[in-house]
TIGUVEX-318442 format. One record per atom (N, C-alpha, C): residue in one letter; z, y, x; residue number from 1; atom name. Coordinates in steps of 0.2 Angstrom, whole numbers. Each point is the difference from the previous one (the first is absolute). Layout:
<numis>
 type     w     v     u seq atom
    A     Z     Y     X NUM   CA
...
</numis>
This chain:
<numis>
 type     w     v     u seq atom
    X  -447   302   282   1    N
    X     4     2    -6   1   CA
    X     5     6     2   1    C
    X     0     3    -5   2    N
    X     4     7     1   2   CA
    X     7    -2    -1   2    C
    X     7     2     5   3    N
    X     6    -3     0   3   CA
    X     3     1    -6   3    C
    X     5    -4    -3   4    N
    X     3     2    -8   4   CA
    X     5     6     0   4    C
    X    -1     4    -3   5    N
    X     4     7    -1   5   CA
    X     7    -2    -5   5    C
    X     7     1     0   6    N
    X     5    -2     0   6   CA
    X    -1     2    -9   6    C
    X     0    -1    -4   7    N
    X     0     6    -7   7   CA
    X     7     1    -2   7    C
    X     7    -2     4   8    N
    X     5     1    -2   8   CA
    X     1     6     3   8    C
    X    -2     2     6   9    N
    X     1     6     6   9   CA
    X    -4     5    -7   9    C
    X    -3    -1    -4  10    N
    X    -2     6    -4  10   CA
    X     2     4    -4  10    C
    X     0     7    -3  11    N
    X     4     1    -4  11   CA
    X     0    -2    -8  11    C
    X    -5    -3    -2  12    N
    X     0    -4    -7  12   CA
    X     1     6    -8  12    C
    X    -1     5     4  13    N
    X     0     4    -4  13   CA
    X    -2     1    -7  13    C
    X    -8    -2     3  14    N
    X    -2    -2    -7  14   CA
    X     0    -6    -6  14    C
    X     2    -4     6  15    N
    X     1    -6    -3  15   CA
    X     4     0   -10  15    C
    X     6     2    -1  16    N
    X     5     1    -4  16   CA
    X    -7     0    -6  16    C
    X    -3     5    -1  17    N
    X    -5     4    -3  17   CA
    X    -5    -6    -2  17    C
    X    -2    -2     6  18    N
    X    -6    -5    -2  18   CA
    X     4    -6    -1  18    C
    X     4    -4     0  19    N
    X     3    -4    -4  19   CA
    X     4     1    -8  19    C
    X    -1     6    -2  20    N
    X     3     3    -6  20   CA
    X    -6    -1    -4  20    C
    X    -5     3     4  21    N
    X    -7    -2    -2  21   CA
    X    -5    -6    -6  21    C
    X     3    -4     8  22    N
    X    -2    -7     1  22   CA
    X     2    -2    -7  22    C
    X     8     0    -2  23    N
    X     2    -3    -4  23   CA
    X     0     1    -6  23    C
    X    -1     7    -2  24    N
    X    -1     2    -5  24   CA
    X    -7    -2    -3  24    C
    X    -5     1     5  25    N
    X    -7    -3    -2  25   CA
    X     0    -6    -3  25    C
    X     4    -6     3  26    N
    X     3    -6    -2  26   CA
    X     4    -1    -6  26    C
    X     3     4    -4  27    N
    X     3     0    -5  27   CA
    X    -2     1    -6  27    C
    X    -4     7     1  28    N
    X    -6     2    -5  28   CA
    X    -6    -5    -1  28    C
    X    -3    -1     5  29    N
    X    -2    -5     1  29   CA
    X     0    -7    -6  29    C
    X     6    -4     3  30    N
    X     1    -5    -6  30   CA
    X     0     1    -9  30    C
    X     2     8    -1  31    N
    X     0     0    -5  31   CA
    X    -5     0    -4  31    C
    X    -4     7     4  32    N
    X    -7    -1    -2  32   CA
    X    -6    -6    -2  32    C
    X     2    -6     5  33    N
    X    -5    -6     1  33   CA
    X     2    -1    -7  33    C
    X     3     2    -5  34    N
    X     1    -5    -7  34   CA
    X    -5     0    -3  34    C
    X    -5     7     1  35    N
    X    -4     1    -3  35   CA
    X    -7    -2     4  35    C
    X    -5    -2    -5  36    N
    X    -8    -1     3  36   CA
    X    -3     5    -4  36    C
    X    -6     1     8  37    N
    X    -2     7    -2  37   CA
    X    -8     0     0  37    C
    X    -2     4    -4  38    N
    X    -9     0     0  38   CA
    X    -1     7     1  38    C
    X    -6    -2     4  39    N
    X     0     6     7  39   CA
    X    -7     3    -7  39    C
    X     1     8    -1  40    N
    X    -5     3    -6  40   CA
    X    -6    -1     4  40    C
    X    -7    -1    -5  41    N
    X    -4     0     1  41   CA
    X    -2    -7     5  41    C
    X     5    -4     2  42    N
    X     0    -5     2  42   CA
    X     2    -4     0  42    C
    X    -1    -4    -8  43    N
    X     2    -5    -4  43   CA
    X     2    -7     4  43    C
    X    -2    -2     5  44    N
    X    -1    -6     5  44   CA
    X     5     2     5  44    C
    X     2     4     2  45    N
    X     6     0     5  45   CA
    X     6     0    -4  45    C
    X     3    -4     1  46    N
    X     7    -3    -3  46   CA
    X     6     1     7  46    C
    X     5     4    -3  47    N
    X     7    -2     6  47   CA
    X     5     1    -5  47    C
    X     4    -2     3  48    N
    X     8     4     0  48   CA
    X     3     6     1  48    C
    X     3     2    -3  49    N
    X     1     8     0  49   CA
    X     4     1     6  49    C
    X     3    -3     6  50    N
    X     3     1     5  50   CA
    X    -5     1     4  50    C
    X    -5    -1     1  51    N
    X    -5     2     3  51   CA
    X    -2     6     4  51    C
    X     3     4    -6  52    N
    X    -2     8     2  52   CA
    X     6     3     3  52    C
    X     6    -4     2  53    N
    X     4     0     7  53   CA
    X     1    -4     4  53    C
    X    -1    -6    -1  54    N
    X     4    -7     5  54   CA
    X    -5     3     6  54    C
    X    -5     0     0  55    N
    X    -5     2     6  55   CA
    X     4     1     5  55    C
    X     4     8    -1  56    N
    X     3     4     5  56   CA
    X     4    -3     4  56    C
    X     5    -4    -4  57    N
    X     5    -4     3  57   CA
    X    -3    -4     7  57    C
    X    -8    -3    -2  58    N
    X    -1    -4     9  58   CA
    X    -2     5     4  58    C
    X    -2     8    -5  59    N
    X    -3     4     6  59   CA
    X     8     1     5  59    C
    X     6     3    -5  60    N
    X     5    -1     4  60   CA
    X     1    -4     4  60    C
    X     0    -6    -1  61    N
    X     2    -9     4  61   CA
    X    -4     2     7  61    C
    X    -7     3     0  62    N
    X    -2    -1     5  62   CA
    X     1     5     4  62    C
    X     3     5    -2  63    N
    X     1     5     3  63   CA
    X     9    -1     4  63    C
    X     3    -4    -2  64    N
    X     7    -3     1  64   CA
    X    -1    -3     5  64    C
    X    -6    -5     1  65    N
    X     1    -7     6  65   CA
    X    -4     6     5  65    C
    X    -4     8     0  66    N
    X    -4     0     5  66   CA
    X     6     4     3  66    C
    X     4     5    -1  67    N
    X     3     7     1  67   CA
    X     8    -5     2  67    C
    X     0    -4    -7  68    N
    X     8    -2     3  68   CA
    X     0    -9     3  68    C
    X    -4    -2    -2  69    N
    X    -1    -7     2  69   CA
    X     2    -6    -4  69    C
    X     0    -4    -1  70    N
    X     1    -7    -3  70   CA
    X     8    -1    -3  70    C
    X     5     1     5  71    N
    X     6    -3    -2  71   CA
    X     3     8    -5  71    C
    X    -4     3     0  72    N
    X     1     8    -4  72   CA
    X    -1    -2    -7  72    C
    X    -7    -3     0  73    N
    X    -4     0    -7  73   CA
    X     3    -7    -3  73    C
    X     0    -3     5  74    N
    X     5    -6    -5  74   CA
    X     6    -2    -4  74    C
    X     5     8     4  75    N
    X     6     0    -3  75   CA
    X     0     6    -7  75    C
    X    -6     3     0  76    N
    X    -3     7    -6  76   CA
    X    -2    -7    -6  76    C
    X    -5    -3     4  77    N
    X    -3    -6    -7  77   CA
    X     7    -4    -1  77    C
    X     2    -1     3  78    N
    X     7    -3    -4  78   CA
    X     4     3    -4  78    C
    X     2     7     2  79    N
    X     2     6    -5  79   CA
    X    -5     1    -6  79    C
    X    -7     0     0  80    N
    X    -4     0    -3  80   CA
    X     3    -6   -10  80    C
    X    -1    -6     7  81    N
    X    -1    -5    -6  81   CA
    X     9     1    -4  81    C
    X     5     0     3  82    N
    X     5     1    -3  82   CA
    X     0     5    -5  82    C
    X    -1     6     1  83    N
    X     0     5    -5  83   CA
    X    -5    -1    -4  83    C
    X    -4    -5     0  84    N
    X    -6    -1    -7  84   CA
    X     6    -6    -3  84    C
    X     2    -5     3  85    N
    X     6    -4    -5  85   CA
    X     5     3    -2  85    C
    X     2     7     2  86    N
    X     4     2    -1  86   CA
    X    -2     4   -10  86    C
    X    -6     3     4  87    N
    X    -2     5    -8  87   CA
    X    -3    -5    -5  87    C
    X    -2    -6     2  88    N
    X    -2    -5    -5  88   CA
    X     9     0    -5  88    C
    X     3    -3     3  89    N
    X     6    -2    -3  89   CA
    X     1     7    -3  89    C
    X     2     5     4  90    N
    X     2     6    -6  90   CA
    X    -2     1    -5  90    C
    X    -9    -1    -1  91    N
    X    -2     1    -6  91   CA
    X     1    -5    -3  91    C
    X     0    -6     0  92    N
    X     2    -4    -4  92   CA
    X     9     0    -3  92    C
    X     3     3     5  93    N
    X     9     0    -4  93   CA
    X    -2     4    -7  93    C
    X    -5     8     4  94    N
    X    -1     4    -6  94   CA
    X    -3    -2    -5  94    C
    X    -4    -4     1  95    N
    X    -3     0    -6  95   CA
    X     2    -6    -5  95    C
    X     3    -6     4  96    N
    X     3    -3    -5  96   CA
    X     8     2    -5  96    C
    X     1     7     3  97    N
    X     8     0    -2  97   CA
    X    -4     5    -6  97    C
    X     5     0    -7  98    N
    X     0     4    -7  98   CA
    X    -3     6     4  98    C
    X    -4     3    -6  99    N
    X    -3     7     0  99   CA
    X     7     0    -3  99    C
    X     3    11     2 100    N
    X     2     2    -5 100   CA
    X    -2     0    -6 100    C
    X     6     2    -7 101    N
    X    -4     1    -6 101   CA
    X    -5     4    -1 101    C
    X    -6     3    -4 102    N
    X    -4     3     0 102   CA
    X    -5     0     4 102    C
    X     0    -3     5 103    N
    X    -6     0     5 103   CA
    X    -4    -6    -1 103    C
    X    -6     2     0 104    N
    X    -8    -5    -5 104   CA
    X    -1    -1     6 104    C
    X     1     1     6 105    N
    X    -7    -1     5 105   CA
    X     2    -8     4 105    C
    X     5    -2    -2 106    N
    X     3    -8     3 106   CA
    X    -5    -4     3 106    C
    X    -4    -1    -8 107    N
    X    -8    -7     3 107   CA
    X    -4     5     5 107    C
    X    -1     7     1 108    N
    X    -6     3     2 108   CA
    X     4    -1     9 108    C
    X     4     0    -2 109    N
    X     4     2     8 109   CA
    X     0    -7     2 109    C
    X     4    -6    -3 110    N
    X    -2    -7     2 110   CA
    X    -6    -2     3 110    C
    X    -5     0    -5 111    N
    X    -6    -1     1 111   CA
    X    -3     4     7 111    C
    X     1     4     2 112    N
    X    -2     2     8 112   CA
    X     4    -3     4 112    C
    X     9     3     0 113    N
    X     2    -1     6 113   CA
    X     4    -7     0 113    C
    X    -1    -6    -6 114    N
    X     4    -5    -1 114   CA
    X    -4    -6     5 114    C
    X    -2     0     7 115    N
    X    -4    -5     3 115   CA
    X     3    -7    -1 115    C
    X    -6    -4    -3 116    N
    X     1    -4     2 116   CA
    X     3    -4     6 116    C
    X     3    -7     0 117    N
    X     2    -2     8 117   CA
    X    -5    -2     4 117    C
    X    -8    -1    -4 118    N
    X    -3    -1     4 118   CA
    X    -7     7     6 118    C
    X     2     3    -6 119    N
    X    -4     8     2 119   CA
    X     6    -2     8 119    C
    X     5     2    -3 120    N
    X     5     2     7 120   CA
    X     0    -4     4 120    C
    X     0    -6    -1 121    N
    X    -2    -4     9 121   CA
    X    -6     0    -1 121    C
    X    -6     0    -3 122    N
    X    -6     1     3 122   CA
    X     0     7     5 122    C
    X     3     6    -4 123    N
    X     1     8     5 123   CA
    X     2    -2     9 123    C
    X     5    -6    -2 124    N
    X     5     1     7 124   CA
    X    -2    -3     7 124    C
    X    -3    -7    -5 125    N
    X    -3    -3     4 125   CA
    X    -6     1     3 125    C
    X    -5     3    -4 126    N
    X    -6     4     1 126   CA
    X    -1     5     5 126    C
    X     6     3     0 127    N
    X     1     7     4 127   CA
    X     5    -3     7 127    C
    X     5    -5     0 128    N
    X     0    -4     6 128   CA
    X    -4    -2     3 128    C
    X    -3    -6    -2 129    N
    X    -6     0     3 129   CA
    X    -4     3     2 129    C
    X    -3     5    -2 130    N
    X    -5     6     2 130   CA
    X     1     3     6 130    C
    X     6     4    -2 131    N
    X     5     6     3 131   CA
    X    -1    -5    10 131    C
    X     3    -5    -1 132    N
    X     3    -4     7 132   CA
    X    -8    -2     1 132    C
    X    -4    -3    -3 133    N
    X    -8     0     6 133   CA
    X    -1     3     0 133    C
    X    -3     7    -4 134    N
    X    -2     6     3 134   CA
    X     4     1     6 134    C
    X     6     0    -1 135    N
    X     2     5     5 135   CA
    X     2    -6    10 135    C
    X    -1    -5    -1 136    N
    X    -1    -6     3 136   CA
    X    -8     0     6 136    C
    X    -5     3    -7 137    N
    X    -7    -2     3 137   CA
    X    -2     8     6 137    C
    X     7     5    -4 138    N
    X    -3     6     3 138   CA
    X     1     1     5 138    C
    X    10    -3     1 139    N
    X     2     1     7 139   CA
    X    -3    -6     4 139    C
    X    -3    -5    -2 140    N
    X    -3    -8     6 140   CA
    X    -8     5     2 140    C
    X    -1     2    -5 141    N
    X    -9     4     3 141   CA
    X     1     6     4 141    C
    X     7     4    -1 142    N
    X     0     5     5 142   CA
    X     0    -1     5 142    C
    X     6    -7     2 143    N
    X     1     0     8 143   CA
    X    -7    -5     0 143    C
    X    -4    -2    -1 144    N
    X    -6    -3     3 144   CA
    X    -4     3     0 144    C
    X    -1     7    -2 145    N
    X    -6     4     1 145   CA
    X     2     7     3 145    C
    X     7    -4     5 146    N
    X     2     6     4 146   CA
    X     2     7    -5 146    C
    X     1     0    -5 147    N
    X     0     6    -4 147   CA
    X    -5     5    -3 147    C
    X    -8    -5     3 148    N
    X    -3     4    -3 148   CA
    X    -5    -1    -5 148    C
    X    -4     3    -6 149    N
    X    -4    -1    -5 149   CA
    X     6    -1    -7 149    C
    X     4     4     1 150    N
    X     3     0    -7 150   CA
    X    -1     2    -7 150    C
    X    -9     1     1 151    N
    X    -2    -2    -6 151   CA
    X     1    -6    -3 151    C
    X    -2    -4     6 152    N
    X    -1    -8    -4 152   CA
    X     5    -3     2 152    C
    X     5     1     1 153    N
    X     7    -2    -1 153   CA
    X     2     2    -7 153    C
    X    -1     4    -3 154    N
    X     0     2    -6 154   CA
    X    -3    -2    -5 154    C
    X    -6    -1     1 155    N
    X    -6    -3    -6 155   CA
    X     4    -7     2 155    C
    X     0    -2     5 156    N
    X    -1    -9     1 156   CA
    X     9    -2    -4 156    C
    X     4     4     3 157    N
    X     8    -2    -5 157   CA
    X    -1     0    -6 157    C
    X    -3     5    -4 158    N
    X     0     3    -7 158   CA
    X    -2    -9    -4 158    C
    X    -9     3     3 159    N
    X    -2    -7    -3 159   CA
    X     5    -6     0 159    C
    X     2    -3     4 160    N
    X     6    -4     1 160   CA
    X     4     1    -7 160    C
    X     4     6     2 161    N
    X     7     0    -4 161   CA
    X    -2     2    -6 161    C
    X    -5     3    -4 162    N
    X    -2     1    -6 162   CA
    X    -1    -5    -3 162    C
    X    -6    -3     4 163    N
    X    -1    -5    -4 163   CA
    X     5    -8    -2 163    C
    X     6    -2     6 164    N
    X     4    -4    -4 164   CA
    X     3     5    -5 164    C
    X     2     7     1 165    N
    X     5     1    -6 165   CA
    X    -4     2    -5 165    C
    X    -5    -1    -1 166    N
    X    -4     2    -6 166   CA
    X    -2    -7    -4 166    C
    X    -1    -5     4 167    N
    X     0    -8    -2 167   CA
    X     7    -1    -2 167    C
    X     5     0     1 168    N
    X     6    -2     1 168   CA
    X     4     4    -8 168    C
    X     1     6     1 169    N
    X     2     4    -6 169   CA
    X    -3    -2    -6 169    C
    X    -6     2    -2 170    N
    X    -4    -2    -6 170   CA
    X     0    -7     0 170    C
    X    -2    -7     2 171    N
    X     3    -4    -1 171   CA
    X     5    -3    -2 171    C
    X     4     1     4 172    N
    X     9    -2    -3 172   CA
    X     3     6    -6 172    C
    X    -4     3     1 173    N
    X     4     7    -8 173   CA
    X    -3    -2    -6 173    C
    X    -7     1     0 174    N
    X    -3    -2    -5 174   CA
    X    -5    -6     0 174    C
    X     0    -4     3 175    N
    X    -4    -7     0 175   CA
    X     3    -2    -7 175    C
    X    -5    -4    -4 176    N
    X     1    -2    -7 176   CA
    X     3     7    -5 176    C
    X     2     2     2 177    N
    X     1     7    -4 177   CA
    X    -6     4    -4 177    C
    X    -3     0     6 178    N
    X    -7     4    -2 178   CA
    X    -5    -3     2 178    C
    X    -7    -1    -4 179    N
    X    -3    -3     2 179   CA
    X    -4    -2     4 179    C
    X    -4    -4     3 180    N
    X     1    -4     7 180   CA
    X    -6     4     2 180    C
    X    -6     4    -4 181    N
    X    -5     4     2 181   CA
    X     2    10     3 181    C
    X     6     0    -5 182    N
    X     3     4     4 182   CA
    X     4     1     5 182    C
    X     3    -5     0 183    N
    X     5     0     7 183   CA
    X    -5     0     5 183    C
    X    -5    -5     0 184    N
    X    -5     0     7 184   CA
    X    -2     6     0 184    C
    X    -3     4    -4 185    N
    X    -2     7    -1 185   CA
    X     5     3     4 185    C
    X     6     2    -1 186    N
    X     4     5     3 186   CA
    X     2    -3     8 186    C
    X     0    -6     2 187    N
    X     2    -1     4 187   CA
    X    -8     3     6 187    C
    X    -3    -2    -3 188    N
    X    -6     5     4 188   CA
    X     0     5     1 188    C
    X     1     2    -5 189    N
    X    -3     9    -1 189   CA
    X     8     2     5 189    C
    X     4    -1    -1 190    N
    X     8     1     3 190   CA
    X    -2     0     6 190    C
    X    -2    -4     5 191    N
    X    -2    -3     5 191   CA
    X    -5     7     4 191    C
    X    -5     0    -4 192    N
    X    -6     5     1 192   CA
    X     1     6     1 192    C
    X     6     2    -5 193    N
    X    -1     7    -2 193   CA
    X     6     1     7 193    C
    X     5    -5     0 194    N
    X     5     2     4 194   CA
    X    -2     4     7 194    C
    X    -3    -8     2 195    N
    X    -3     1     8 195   CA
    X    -6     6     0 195    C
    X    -3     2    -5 196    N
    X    -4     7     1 196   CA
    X     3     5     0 196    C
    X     4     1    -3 197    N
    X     8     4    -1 197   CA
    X     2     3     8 197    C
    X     2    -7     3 198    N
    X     1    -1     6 198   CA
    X    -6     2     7 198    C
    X    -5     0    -3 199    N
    X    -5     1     5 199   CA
    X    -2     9     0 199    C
    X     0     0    -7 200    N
    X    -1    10     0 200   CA
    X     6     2     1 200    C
    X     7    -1     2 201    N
    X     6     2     3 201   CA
    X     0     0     6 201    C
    X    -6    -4     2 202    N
    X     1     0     8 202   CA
    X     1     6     4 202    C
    X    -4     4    -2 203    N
    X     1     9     4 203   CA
    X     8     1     0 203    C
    X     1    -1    -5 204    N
    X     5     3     0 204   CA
    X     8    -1     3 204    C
    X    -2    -9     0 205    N
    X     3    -5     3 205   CA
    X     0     1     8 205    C
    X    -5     2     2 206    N
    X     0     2     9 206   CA
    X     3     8    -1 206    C
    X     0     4    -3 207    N
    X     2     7     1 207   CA
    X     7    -2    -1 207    C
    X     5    -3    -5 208    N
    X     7    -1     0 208   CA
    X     2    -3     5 208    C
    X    -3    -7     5 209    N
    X     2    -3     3 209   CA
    X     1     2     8 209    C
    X    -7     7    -1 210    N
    X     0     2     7 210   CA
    X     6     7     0 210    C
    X    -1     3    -7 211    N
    X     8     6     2 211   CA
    X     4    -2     1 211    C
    X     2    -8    -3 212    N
    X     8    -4     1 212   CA
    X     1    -1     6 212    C
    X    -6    -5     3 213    N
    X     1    -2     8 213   CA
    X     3     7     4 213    C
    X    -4     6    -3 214    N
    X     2     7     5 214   CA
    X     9     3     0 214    C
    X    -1     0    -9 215    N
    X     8     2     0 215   CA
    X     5    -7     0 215    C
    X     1    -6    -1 216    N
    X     5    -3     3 216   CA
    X     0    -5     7 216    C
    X    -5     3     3 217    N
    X     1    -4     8 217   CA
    X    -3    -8    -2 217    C
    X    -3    -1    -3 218    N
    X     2    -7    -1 218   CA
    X    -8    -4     0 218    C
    X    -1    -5     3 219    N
    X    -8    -2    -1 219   CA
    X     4    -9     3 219    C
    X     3    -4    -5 220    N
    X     2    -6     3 220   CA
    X    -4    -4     0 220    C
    X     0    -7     4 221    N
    X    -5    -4     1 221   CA
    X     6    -7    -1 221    C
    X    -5    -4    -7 222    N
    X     7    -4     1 222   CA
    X    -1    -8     3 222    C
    X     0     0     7 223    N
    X    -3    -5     3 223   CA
    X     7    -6     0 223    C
    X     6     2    -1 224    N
    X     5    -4     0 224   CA
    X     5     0    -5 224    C
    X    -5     4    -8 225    N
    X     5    -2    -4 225   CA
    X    -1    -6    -4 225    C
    X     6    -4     0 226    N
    X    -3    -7    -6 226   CA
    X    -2     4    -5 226    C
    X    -3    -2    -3 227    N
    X    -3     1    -7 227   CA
    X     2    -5    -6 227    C
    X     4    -3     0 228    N
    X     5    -2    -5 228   CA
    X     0     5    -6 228    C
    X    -1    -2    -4 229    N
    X     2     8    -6 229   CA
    X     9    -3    -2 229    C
    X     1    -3     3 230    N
    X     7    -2    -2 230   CA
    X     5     2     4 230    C
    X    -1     4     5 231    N
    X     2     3     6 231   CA
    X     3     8    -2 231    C
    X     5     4     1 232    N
    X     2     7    -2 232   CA
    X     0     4     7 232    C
    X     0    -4     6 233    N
    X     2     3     6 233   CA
    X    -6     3     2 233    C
    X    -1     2     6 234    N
    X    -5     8     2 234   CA
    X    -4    -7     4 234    C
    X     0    -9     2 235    N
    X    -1    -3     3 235   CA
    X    -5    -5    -3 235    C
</numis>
């Protein structure tokens, strides 16, 4: 096994960037999932409109646990899930407090950004969930495969983390909401589409991860970090 490289002795430089990233993809993200979507010309695939960015977010994740290590990605997924409660709540101050006068677009602006409380703990807990196993399964298969085959450390965490947050979210947001043939629907296709998502990213997924190991010194190996997600230490 190849000795574990310190990720603090690194410059972190790009870190800042991909964590603005991270989150942001997350943010947008929720909002979009309001909507379900039919892919043209392919009446049968059903998702959620967060689809066509949460993807990013694990590509992030797993680019966090390779370049900066587990207790990095842990405390960004915590930042993550925060500022999605965060923007939840804001839209709701805004959208419950009075329109000025003359302004019609009240119910239009409601009706988007007015989440229910179930949409939002399905968003928070789904993306908990997710965010912490992927990024769990990626740092235990690195140090066991020596650091090697980051292909399938990537396919194999994805599958993992997509698939509870793709179960998790649509269940608890819209379970009984919508009907019980579309929820199954979406939670598939959400599933399918993600982790392919994730598999044709793969190129590109090794070309960021291999420039970052270059420019921040950093290639950590987390052989001694608890894995607690409840932990903020580098330990």
């Amino acid at each position: 096994m190849r000795p574990a490289e310190d990720a603090s002795s690194s410059s972190r430089r790009w870190l800042p960037t991909i964590t603005a990233v991270f989150c942001t993809v997350l943010v947008i993200s929720n909002v979009a999932a309001i909507k379900p979507l039919s892919i043209p010309g392919l009446p049968f695939i059903l998702m959620d409109g967060g689809n066509l960015l949460f993807p990013i977010s694990y590509i992030f994740g797993d680019v966090l646990v390779e370049v900066y290590g587990y207790a990095q990605a842990r405390r960004i997924i915590w930042l993550g899930f925060v500022l999605n409660v965060f923007a939840a709540t804001s839209f709701a101050i805004v959208a419950l407090l009075p329109p000025a006068p003359g302004w019609d677009m009240q119910a239009n602006f409601s009706a988007i950004l007015l989440q229910t409380p179930r949409v939002v703990l399905g968003s928070v807990v789904a993306f908990w969930c997710g965010s912490f196993l992927n990024a769990w399964i990626m740092a235990r298969m690195k140090v066991l495969m020596a650091g090697r085959h980051l292909w399938m450390r990537i396919i194999g965490s994805t599958i993992a983390g997509e698939g509870i947050d793709s179960l998790l979210f649509t269940t608890i947001a819209f379970g009984g909401v919508w009907p019980l043939p579309l929820v199954v629907q979406v939670v598939f296709w959400n599933f399918v589409l993600k982790t392919a998502y994730e598999v044709a990213a793969t190129p590109l997924t090794y070309l960021v991860v291999n420039r970052l190991k270059r420019a921040e010194r950093s290639d950590p190996f987390d052989a001694e970090v608890r894995f607690s997600p409840f932990r903020l230490g580098d330990a």
